[in-house]
N, C-alpha and C positions, 0 to 999 in steps of 0.2 A: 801457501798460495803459489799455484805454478803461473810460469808468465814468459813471455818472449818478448824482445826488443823488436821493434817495429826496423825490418829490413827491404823496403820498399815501399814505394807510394800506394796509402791506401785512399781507394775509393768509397763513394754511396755504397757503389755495389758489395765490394768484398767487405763493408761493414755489416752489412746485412746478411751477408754468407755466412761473418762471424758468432752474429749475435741467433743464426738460427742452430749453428752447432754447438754454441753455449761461450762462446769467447768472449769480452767487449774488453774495449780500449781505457788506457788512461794514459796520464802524462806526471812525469814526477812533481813538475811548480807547473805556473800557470806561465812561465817565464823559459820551461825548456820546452822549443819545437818539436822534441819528439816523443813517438804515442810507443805503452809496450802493450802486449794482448794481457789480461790476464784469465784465468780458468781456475777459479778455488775449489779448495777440496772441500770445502763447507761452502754451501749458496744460501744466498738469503733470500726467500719467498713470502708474501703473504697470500694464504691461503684464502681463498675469497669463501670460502665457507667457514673461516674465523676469524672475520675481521673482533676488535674489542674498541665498542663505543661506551666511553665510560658516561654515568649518567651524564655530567657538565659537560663533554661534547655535543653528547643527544641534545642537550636541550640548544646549545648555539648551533647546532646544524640547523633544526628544529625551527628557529626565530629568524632564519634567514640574514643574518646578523651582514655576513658577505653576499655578495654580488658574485656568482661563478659565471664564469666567459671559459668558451674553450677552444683551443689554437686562435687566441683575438692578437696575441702581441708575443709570440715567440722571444724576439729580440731581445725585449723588458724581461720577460721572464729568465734567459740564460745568462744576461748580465747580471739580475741579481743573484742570481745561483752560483756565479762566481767572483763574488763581490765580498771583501774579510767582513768580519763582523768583529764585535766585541770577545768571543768565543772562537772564529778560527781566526789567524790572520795570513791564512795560505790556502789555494785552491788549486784543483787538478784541472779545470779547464783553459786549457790555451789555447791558440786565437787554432789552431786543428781544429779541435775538436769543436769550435765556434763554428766555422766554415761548413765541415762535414755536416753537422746536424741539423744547420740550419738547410743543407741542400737536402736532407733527407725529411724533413717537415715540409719542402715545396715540394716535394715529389708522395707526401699524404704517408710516410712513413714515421714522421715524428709527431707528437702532440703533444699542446700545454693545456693545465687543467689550470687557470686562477681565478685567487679570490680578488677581488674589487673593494672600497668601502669610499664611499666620497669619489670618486672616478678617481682612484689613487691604486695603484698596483700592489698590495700588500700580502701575499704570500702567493707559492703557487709550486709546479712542481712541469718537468718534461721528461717525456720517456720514449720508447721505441714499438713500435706494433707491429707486430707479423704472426699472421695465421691468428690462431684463439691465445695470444699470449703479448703482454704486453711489458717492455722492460722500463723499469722506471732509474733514472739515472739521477737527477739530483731535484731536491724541493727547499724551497727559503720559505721565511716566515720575516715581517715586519711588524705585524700584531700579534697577539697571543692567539692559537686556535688556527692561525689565518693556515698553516699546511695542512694541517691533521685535517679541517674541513673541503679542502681540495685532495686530498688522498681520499676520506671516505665517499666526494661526489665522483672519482674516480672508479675508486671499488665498485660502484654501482653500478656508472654504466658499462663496467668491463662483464658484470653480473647481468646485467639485461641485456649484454651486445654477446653472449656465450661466448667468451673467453674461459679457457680454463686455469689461464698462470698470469700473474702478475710476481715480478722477479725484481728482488731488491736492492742485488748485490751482493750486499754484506747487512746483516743484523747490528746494528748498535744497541744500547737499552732501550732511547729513545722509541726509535720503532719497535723494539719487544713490546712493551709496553702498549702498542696500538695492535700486536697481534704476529709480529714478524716472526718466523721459526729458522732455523737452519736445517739441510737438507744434505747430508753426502752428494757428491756429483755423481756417482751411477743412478740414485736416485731422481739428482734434477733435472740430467740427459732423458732421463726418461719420461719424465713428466715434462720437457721441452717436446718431446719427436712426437706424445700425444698432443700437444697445443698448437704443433706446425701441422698437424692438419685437419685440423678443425676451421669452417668459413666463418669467421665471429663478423659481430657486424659491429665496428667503435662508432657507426652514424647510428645506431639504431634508436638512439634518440638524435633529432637531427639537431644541427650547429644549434641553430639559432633559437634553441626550443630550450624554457625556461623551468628548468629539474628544482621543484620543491626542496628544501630541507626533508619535508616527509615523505616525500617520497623516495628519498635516497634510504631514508631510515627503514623505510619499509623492504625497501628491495635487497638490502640488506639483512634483513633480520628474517626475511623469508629463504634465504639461501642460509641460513647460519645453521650449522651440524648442531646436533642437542646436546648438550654438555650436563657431567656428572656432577 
């Protein structure tokens, strides 16, 4: 992984400089104030023409099981994102990376996808948008199902709004497992310079407009490449 120590004060702007030439930020704890770039020689992508809905997703996307809101509560969303759990007990976001992103969601450059159940905030994920390409930066889960159903009501409308990159950072199994691949950087730079300029539309279902389980599943399975 190549990477550089953050040597001056970064902005919205030069965040968005970064993440359209393939750079984004992280910080070592949530506890050290400063950010380094990083640029991996393997990128994590999910390809929105292979998303992998196993049947028992399809059927809880399906049953509407969650309540999906999108950009309703930022806030809620990036504190639980960096919040330990029983599984990590340390996280990359510090209060930077708090500030910055939350000034890049007022300015229509960040969005959250979450799931809802009982008016209780129980998974969800936040990413970054620019041109036809969308970066997704971290997702929690407090139910079973509650991410994986906010990623694939994601994948959809990033599929109905023509985006062509949704970028994951890095592959874990986890997201293997839902479809993630890794990609060389000559590769991902170039599949980035075609997604910055393409005009995608992330409203093209508007805010407040209420996206089916089936209909996720459908829009989804209509963009999916044919498989051997």
């Amino acid at each position: 992984m190549a990477h550089s120590r953050d040597q001056f004060e970064i902005t919205s702007d030069i965040l968005l400089r970064a993440y359209s030439i393939g750079l984004f930020p992280m910080a070592e704890s949530a506890e050290d104030p400063n950010l380094f770039w990083v640029d991996p020689e393997l990128r994590g992508i999910f390809p929105l023409d292979g998303m992998i809905i196993s049947k028992s997703l399809a059927k809880t996307i399906r049953t509407d099981r969650f309540e999906v809101r999108v950009d309703y509560d930022f806030d809620a969303v990036i504190n639980q994102c960096a919040a330990a759990t029983e599984t990590r007990d340390k996280t990359w976001i510090n209060t930077r990376i708090r500030l910055l992103y939350r000034q890049l969601f007022d300015l229509g450059h960040v969005h959250t996808v979450e799931t809802w159940q009982d008016d209780a905030l129980v998974g969800g994920l936040y990413g970054v948008h620019l041109g036809g390409a969308f970066f997704g930066e971290s997702m929690f889960h407090r139910k079973s199902d509650a991410s994986k159903v906010a990623l694939a009501h994601l994948a959809a409308r990033l599929i109905h709004g023509g985006f062509s990159l949704l970028d994951t950072q890095f592959v874990t199994p986890h997201l293997a497992t839902l479809g993630a691949v890794e990609v060389p950087k000559e590769n991902y730079r170039r599949l980035l310079a075609e997604a910055m300029s393409i005009p995608a539309d992330f409203w093209r279902w508007p805010k407040n407009q209420v996206i089916s389980g089936a209909d996720v599943l459908a829009t989804i399975r209509q963009n999916s490449a044919p498989r051997d």
